[in-house]
N, C-alpha and C positions, 0 to 999 in steps of 0.2 A: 430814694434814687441816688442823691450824692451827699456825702456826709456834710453840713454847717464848717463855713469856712473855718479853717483852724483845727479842727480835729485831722488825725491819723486815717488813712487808706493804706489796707497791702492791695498791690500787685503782683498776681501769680505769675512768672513765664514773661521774657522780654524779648520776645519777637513782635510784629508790628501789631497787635492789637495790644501787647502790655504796653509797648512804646507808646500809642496811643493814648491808652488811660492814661497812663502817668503823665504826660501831656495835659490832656482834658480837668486831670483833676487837678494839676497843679496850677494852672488855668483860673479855676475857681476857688482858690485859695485851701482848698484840699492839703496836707503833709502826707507828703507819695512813702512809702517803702516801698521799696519793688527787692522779690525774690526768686531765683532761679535756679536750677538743680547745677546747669554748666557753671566751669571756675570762669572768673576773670578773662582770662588769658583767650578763650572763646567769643567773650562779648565784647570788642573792644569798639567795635562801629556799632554795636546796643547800648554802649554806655557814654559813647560820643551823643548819644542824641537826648539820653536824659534830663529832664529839665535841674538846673541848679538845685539844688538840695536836698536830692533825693537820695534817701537813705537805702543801701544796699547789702542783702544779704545773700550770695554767690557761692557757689559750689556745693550746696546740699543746705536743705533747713529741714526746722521742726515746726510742732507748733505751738514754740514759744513765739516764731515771727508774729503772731497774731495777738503779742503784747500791746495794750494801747491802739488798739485798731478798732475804728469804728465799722468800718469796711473789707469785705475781702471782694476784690475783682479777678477773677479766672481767666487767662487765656486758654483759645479751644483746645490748644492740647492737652488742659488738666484735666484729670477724668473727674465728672459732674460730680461722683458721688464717693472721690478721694478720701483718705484720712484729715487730711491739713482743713478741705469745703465742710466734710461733717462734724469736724469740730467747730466751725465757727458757727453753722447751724445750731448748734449745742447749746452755744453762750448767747445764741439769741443777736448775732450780725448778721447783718446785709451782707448777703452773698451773690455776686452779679457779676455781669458782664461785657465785655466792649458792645458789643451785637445788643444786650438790652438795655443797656443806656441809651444806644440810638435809637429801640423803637418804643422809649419811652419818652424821650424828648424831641422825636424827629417830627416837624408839621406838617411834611408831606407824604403823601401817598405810595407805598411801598407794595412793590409788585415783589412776591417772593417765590425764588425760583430755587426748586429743590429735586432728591432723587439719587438713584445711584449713578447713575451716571450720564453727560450729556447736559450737566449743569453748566459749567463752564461756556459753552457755545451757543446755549440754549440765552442763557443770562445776556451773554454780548450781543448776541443777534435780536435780543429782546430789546436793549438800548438802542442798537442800530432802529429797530422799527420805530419807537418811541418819538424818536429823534428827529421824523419825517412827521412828525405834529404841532401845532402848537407848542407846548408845552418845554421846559428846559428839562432836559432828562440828567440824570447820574447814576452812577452801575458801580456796585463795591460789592460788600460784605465778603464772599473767601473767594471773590476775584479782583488784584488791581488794587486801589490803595484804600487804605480803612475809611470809612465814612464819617466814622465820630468827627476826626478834624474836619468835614465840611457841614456842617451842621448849621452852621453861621448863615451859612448862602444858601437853605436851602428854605422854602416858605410852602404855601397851600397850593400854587399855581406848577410845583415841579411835579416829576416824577421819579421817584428812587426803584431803582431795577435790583435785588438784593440776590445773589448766588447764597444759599443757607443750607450748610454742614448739617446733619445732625448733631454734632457739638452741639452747635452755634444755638439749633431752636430747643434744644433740650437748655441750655442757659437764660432761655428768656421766660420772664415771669408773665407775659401777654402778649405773644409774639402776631400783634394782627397786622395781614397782608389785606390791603383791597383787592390784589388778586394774585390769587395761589396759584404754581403750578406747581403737579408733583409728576414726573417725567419718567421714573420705572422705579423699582422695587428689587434688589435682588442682594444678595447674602453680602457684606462689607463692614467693617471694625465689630464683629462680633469680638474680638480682644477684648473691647472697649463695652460694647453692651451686651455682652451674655450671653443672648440670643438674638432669634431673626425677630421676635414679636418684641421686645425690645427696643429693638434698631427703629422699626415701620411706626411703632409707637413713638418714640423721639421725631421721627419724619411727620407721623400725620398731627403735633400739637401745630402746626404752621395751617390747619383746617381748619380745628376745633375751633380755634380764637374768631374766625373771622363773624359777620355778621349777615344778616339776610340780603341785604344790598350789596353783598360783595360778591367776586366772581371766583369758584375753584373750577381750574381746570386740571381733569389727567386724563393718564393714557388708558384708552380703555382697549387696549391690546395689553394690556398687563393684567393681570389677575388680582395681586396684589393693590394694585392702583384703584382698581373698580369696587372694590372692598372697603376705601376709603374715603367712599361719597358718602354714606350713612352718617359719614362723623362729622360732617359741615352743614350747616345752616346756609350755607352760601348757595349760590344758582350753580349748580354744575354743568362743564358741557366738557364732552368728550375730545380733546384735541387733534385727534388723530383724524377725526373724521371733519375736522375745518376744511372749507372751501371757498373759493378757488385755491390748487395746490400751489402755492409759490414756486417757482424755477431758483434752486439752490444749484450754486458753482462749487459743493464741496464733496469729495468724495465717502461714497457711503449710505447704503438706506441709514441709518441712526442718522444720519443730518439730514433726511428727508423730514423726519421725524421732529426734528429740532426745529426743521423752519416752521413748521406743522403749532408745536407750540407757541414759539415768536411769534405767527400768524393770529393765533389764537388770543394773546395777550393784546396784540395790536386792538385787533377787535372790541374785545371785552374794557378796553380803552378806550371804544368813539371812534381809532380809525377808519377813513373808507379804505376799500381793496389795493386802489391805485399808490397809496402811501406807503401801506403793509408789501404788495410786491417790491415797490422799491425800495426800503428797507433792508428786508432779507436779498435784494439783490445786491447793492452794496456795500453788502457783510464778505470781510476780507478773511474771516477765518481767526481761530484764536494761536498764540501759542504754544506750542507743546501739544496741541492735539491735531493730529494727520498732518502735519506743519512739513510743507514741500523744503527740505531744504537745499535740496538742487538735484540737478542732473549732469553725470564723469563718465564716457564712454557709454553712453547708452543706459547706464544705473542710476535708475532716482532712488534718492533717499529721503526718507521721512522720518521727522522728529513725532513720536506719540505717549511721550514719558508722562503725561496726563494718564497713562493708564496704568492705574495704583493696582488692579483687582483684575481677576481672568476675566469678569464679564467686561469689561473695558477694554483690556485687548481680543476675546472675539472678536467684539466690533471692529477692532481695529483692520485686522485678519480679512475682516467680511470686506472690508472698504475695498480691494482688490481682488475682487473674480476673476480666472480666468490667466491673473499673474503669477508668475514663480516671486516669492519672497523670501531672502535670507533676512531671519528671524531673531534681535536682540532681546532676551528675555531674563527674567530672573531677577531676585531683590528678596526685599524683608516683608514677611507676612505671613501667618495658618489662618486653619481651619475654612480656607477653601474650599469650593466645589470645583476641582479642574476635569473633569469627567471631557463635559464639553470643548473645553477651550484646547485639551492637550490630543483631542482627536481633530478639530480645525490644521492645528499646528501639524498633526502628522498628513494631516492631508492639504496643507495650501503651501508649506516652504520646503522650497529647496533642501535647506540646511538652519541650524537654529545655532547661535552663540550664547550659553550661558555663562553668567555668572550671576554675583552675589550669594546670600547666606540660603535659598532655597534650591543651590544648581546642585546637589548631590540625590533630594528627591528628583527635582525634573529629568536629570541625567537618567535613573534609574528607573521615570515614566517613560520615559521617552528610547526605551533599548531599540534598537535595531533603525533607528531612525538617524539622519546623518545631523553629528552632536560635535559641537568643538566650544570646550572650557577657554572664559579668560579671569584677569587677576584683577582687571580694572576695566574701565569702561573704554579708555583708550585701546587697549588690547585688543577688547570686542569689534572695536570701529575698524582696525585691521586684518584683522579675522575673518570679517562682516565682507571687505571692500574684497578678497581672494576667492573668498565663496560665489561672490554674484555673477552673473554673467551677462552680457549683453540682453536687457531687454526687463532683467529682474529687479524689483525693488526692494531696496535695501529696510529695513524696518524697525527701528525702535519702538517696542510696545509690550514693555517690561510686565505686565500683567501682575508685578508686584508692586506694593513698596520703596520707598529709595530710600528710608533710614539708617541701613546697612552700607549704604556704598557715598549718598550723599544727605546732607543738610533738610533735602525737598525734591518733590519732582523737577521744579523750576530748574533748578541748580543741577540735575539730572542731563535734563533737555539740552540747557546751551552748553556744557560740557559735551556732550555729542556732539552738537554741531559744530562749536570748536574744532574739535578731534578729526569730521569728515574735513570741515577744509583743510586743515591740514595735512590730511592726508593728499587731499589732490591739490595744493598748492603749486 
């Protein structure tokens, strides 16, 4: 689990879950390295936060870093099955992770919320529910702040509400949920795992682990999903079909669906109905997903830079029937399925603003449909605000990527919404 005080630890990757570890370990008397592909000059509020002593190796490594290291800790964006991780497999190291440290030292009970998409809201509205119980709830893992640092505060009597990456549970060496939801299934970082049986296989070890008294829930409107009850021991129920439907204020059947699961978890927790409604009723939305962020002459605009992949922005798309949408789309990403999502788009907007590194394919999916190219995202917000008309909503829901254009979706979103006030300042 964590190396005997005084021995060496690397840290792969310093965003907050390496911040983290190297935190936690130095903590326990652990000697941190931390390693990172970016220079210096990139990490300068990552390196502000390092604990004292911590040795750095910045702008590209080998794997000599793994000199004198009793440990290597991966954050999720290193691929699992890297040159630098299968060497320290090699030599016979502990190879782990922010995410399996926690759910190897965590005491309480962890609800784990996974899928391709609909995690994010799923996860928050699952705290919201939780929240209306006895019990002290907390909600992290790849939503909001890492959990490792609260580990301290957390005992038998909480509940841990986890959002889990593929990354995240293909890193853990026993990743048991007292109750799983797996939310849908559909093609995303095949980059990163190969394939689709791959990917679904990374998703369903968050099943396998669990135990006969515990609860899986999926969607059994998935295909995919329903496939994956064979692989649990746990009691399975179908979340889709929970009742009574909760009254969700967010736009979209997918957040129908979401409160659906929330609902489902409330349950499979001991809540009665009346706690569970209130719950998802006082769920304010997450975000960067459908995220209102105002109305300028008659034009709403929504932030939905949460959607990394086309089946993400479908839904996004879907979440307005019957509206004219001018359409911000484009970013970093292959081996998509856009079949679907580029015939929504020809048929729900107005007008579509591309950019980033995949707008010279879309441009050329998209011929005879009304297309206008920008350089930046601020471009697009301008672009965006000329095309709408009274009554249309304006719509970020890039259906890629943001490693091309920005840092993270995060950093995606509120650059947009930046950019719209601005513009109507």
């Amino acid at each position: 689990m964590i190396p005997p005080a005084g021995e060496r630890a690397l840290v792969v990757g310093l965003g907050r879950s390496g911040l983290a570890l190297a935190r936690f370990l130095s903590d326990h008397g652990v000697r941190v390295r931390a390693c990172d592909l970016r220079p210096a000059d990139r990490l300068t509020a990552a390196l502000a936060q390092l604990p004292p002593g911590t040795e750095t190796v910045l702008g590209g490594y080998d794997v000599r870093v793994l000199e004198d290291c009793a440990a290597v800790y991966a954050s999720p964006g290193v691929p699992w099955h890297s040159e630098l991780l299968e060497r320290a497999r090699a030599t016979s190291r502990l190879v782990s992770s922010e995410i399996d440290l926690f759910f190897q030292l965590c005491t309480a009970p962890i609800v784990g919320v996974t899928g391709t998409n609909g995690k994010t809201t799923t996860t928050a509205m699952a705290g919201s529910v939780l929240a209306q119980g006895p019990r002290p709830v907390v909600v992290g893992g790849n939503i909001g702040d890492t959990v490792l640092d609260r580990l301290e505060e957390l005992t038998p009597g909480h509940w841990v509400v986890l959002e889990l990456s593929s990354f995240q549970i293909e890193s853990c060496h026993h990743p048991h949920a007292r109750i799983a939801a797996v939310l849908n299934l559909t093609p995303d970082h095949l980059d990163r795992h190969g394939t689709m049986d791959a990917y679904v296989a990374a998703k369903a070890r968050l099943l396998e682990f669990q135990a006969a008294g515990d609860d899986a829930l999926l969607n059994g409107t998935d295909r995919r999903c329903r496939e994956l009850a064979a692989l649990t021991p746990a009691r399975v129920a179908w979340f889709d079909e929970h009742r009574p439907v909760p009254p969700v204020g967010l736009p979209g059947e997918h957040n129908r669906l979401n409160a659906l699961a929330a609902a489902a978890i409330g349950r499979a927790a001991g809540l009665p109905d009346e706690a569970i409604e209130e719950g998802v009723r006082r769920f304010p939305g997450v975000e960067h997903r459908l995220e209102l962020v105002g109305e300028w002459g008659g034009r709403r605009w929504f932030n939905d830079s949460k959607a990394t992949n086309p089946d993400a922005g479908l839904v996004g798309l879907r979440a307005f029937p019957g509206t004219p949408v001018v359409l911000i789309a484009g970013g970093y990403g292959n081996g998509f399925e856009l079949a679907e999502w580029l015939a929504a788009v020809r048929e729900q907007t107005r007008a579509v603003v591309l950019l980033g590194a995949s707008a010279d394919e879309l441009q050329e999916r998209l011929t005879g449909h009304r297309v206008r190219r920008a350089e930046s995202l601020e471009e697009a917000v301008e672009l965006a605000g000329g095309l709408a008309q009274p009554g249309d909503t304006v719509l970020l829901s890039p259906a890629y990527k943001s490693y091309d254009i920005c840092a993270s979706y995060e950093e995606r979103g509120r650059r947009f919404k930046e950019a719209v006030r601005a513009l109507h300042a």
